[in-house]
C-alpha positions in Angstrom: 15.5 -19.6 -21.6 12.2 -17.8 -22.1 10.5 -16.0 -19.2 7.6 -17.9 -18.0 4.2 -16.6 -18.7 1.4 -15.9 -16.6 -2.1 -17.6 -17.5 -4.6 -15.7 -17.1 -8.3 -16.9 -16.5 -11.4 -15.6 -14.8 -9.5 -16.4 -11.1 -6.9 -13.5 -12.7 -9.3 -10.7 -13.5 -8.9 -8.1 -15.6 -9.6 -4.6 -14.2 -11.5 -1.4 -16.3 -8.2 -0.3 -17.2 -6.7 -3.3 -18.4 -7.2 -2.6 -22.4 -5.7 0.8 -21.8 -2.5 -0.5 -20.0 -2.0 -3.4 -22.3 -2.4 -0.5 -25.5 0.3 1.6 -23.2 2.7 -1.3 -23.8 2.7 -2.4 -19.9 6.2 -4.9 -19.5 5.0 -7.2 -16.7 2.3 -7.7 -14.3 2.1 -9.4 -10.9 -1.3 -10.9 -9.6 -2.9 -9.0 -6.0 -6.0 -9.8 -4.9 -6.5 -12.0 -7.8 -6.3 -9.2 -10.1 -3.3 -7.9 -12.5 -1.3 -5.4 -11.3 0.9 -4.0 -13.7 4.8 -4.2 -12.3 6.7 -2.0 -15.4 5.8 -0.2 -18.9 9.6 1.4 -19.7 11.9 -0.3 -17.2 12.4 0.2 -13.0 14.7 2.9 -13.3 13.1 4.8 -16.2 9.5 4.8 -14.4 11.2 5.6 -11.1 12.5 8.8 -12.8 9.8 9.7 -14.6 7.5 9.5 -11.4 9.8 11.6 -9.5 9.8 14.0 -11.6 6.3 14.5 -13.7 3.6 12.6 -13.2 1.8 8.9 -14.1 -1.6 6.9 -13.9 -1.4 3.7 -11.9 -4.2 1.0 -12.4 -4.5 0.1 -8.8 -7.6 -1.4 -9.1 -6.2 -4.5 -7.3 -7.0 -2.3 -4.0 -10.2 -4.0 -3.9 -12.9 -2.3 -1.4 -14.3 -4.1 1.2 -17.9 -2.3 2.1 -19.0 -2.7 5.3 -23.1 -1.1 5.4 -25.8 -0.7 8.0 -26.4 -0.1 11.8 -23.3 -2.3 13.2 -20.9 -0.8 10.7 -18.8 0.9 13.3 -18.9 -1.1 15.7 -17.5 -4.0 13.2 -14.8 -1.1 11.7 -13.6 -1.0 15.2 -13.2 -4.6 16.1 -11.1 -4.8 13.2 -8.3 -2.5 14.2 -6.3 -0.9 17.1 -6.5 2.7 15.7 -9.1 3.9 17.6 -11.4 5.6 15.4 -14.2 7.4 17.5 -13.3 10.6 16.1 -13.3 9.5 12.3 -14.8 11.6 10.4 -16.7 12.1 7.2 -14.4 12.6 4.7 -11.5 10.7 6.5 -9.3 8.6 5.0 -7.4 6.7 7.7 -4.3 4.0 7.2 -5.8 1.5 9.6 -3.2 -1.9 10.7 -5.7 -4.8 11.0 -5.1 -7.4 13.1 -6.4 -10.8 14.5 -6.8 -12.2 17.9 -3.1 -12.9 18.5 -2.6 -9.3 17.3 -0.5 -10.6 13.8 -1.4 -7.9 11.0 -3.9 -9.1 8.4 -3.8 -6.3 6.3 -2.7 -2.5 6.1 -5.6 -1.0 4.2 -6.9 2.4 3.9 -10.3 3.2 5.3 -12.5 5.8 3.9 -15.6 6.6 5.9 -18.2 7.3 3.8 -21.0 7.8 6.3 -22.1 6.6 10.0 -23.1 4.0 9.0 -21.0 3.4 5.9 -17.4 2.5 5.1 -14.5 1.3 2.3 -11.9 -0.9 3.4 -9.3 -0.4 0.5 -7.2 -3.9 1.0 -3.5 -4.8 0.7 -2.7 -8.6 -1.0 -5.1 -10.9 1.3 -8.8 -12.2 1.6 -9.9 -9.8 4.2 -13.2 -9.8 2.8 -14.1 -13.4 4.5 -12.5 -12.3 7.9 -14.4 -9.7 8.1 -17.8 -11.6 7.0 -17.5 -14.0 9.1 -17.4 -11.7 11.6 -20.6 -10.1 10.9 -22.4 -13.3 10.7 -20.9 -15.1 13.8 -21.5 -12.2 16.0 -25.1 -11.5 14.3 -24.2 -7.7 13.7 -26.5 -6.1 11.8 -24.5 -5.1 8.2 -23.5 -6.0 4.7 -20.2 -6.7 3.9 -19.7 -7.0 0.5 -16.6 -6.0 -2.6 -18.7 -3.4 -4.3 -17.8 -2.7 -8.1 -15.0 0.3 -6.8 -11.4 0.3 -8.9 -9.1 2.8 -7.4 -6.8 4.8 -10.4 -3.6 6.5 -8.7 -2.6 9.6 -10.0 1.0 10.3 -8.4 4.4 12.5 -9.2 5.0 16.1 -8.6 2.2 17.2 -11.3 -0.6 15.4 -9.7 -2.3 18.7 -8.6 -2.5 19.9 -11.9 -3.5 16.8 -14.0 -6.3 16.3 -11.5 -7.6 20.1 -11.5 -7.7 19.9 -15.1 -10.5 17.1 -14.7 -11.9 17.5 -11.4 -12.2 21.1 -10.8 -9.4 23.2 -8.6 -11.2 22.2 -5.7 -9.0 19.2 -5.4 -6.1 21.2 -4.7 -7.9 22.3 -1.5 -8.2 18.6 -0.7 -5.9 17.4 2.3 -3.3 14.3 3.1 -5.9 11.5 3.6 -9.2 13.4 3.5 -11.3 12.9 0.3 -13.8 15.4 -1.7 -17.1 13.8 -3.5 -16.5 15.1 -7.1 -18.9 15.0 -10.5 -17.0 12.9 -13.6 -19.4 12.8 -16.7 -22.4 13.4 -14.4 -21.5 10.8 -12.0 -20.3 11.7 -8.3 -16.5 9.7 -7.8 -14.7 10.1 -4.3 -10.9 11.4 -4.9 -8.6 11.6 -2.2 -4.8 13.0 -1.6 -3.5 9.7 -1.0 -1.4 6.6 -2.5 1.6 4.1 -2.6 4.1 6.8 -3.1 6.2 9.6 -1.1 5.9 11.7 -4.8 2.0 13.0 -3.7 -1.0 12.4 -5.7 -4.3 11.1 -5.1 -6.4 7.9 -6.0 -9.2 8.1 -7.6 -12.6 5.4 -6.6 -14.3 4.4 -9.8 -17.7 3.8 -9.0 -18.8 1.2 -11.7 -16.3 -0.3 -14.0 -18.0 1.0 -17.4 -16.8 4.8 -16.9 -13.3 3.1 -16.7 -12.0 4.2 -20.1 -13.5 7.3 -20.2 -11.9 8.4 -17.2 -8.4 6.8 -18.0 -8.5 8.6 -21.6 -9.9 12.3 -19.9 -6.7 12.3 -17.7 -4.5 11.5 -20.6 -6.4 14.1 -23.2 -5.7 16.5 -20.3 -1.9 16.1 -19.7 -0.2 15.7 -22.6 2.2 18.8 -21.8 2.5 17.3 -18.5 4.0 14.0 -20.1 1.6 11.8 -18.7 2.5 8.2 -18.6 0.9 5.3 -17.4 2.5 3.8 -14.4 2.7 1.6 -11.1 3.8 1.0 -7.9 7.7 1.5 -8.6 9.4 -1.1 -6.0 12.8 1.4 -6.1 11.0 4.2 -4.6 8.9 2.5 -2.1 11.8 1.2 -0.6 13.5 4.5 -0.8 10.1 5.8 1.3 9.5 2.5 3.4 6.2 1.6 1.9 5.7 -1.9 3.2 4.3 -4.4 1.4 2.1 -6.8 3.1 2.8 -10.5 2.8 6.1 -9.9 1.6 7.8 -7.0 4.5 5.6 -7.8 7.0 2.6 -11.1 7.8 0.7 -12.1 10.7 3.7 -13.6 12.5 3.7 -9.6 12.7 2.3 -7.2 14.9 1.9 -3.6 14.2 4.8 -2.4 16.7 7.0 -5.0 14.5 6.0 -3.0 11.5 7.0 0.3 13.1 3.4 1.3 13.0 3.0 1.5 16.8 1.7 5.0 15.9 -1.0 3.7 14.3 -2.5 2.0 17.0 -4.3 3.8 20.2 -5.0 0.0 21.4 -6.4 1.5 25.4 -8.9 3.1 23.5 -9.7 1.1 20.8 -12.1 -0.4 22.6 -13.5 -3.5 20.8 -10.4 -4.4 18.6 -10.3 -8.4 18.5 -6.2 -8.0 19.4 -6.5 -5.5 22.1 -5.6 -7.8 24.6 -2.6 -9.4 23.1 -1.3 -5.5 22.0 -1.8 -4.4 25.0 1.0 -6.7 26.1 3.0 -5.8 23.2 2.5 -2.4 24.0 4.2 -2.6 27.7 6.8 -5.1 26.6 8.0 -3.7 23.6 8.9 -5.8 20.0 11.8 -7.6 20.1 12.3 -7.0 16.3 11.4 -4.3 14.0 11.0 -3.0 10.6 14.3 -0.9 9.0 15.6 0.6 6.6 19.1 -0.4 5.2 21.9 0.4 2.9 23.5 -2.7 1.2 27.3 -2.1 0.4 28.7 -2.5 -3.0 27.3 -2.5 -6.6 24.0 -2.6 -8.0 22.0 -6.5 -6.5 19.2 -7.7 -8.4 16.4 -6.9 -6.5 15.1 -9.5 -3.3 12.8 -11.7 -4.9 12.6 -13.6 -1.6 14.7 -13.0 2.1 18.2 -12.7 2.3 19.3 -13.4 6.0 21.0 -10.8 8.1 24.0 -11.3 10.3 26.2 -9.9 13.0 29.3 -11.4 14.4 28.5 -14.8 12.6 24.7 -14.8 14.3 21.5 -14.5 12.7 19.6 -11.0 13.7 16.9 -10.6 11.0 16.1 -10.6 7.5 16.1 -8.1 4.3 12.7 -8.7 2.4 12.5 -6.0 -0.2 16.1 -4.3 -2.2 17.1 -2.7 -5.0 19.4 -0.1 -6.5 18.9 3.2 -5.8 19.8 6.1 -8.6 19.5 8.8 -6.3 21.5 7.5 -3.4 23.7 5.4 -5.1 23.4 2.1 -3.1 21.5 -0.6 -2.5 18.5 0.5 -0.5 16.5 -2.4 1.2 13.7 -2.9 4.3 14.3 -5.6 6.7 13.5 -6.9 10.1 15.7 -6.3 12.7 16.5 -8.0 16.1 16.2 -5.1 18.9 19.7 -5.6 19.5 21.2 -4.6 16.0 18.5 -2.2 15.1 20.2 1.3 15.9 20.7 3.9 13.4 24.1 3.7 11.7 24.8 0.1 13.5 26.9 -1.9 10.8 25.8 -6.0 10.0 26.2 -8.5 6.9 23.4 -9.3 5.0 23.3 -13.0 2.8 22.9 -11.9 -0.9 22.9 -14.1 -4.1 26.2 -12.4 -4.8 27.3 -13.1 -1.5 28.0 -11.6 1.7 27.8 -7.9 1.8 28.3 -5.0 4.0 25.2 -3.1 5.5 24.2 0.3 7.4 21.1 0.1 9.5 19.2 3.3 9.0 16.2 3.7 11.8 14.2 6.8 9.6 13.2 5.9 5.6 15.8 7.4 2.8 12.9 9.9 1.8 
């Protein structure tokens, strides 16, 4: 039977790269934020290598930005998240857990502050935009929030540095993990930042108005062909290797941060502001119950989780897996799941509900890379 296709109208939007990547011979895409995100050009494996070991150009223009503008912007920024960010800097990039009144995550963006009174909220798969909108207008703060015309391109793999010096100048080699530089492209200024949705290293470039989007995709390529350049994407084998969550899929508002093993992510004492601080705080002196873990399914290669597979120890149910699939380099089946406190030790052993049945697992409390 045929694969089903995916319609695409003006709800599925297209990105400034999309002719590129469909002329690149892109496999599949998935839809995120209502935009196409390509999933595979050669196959899993193939990509996975090839990351690992030169380097690739991801369309991630599906990180859409929320901009938050004017007097109030910080103030909002704060409310939004229990990382405190009173010491944020220009030039900051900070991975920011945002959460609701109950303290459940809403999204795990990156935010990038661009001034005092200016800021990018580079969004995981969810409608952030209207949370945050509405509240700006119910609390009367004085800002714009708005999706400005800003498509992130990843650059990541082991050659990043050089790829992006050879457009950008050597000062991006001087930039740092999560800090950005404000550099010139074809007499435009673009922010790049060391940053992305891989453990390989790289950065992600903000296109600033979707019409310089093929001159910049085909200047990178022009510039690396003895790099072997390839187009790429988010490569679900090695985010799993490196415990890049997913949001909506590893981890949704039933969550809270400390759930998501991203406790260190949140200062909630001093986040003062934070819609959730109250509820975190009592999170905070209680402790999660269940958290996010790396595991290692027994046995030969699964197809990857396309939904949750339950987890089991002595016949009980202690969590779920949410994200697997066969590993080259470790030579198992490497999957995140959630995990009752009392099975979620390093090296404890459970039984986890595939389609092929009941297999064999190792918990692992640190990520494989």
């Amino acid at each position: 039977m045929p694969a089903p296709l995916l319609s695409v109208s003006r709800r599925t939007r297209h990105t400034p790269f999309t002719d590129r990547v469909t002329a690149q011979g892109v496999k599949s895409y998935t839809v995120y934020n209502h935009m196409l995100l390509p999933t595979a050009f050669e196959s899993a494996e193939a990509d996975y290598r090839h990351l690992k070991n030169h380097v690739q150009v991801w369309d991630v223009s599906c990180e859409r930005q929320v901009e938050i503008r004017g007097p109030d912007a910080g103030k909002l920024i704060q409310m939004l998240t229990p990382r405190d960010l009173g010491k944020m800097t220009i030039g900051q990039c900070f991975y920011t857990p945002m959460v609701d009144e109950t303290g459940g995550m809403l999204n795990d963006p990156v935010t990038l502050k661009l001034s005092e009174d200016r800021y990018w909220v580079s969004i995981a798969d969810s409608d952030l935009l209207f949370w945050i909108k509405g509240l700006a207008y119910g609390l009367h703060f004085e800002v714009d929030v708005d999706e400005p015309d800003v498509s992130p391109l990843a650059v990541q793999g082991p050659k990043a540095d050089d790829l992006v010096a050879r457009v950008f100048g050597d000062a991006v080699r001087d930039i740092r993990f999560f800090r950005y530089s404000v550099l010139p492209f074809e007499g435009r200024d673009l922010v790049v930042a060391r940053s992305g949705y891989s453990k390989q290293g790289g950065f992600e470039i903000y296109l600033d108005g979707s019409d310089l989007g093929e001159p910049l995709w085909d200047a990178l390529f022009a510039a690396g062909d003895d790099l072997q350049v390839r187009p790429g994407c988010p490569n679900l084998i090695e985010r799993i290797e490196g415990r890049l969550l997913s949001y909506g899929n590893d981890m949704t508002r039933e969550n809270t941060p400390h759930e998501c093993g991203l406790g260190r992510f949140c200062q909630t004492q001093s986040a003062i502001g934070c819609v959730g601080r109250n509820a975190l705080l009592r999170v905070a002196v209680e402790g999660p119950t269940r958290q996010i873990r790396s595991l290692a399914i027994d046995g030969d290669a699964l197809a990857p989780c396309g939904g949750v597979w339950p987890v089991f120890a002595g016949g009980k149910r202690v969590g779920r897996v949410t994200s697997s699939a066969w590993s080259p380099d470790f030579e198992t089946n490497v999957a995140i799941g959630m995990i009752r406190m009392t099975h979620w030790d390093d090296g404890m052993r459970v039984e986890v509900e595939t389609p092929d049945g009941m297999r064999g697992a190792t918990i692992r409390e640190q990520s494989f890379i």
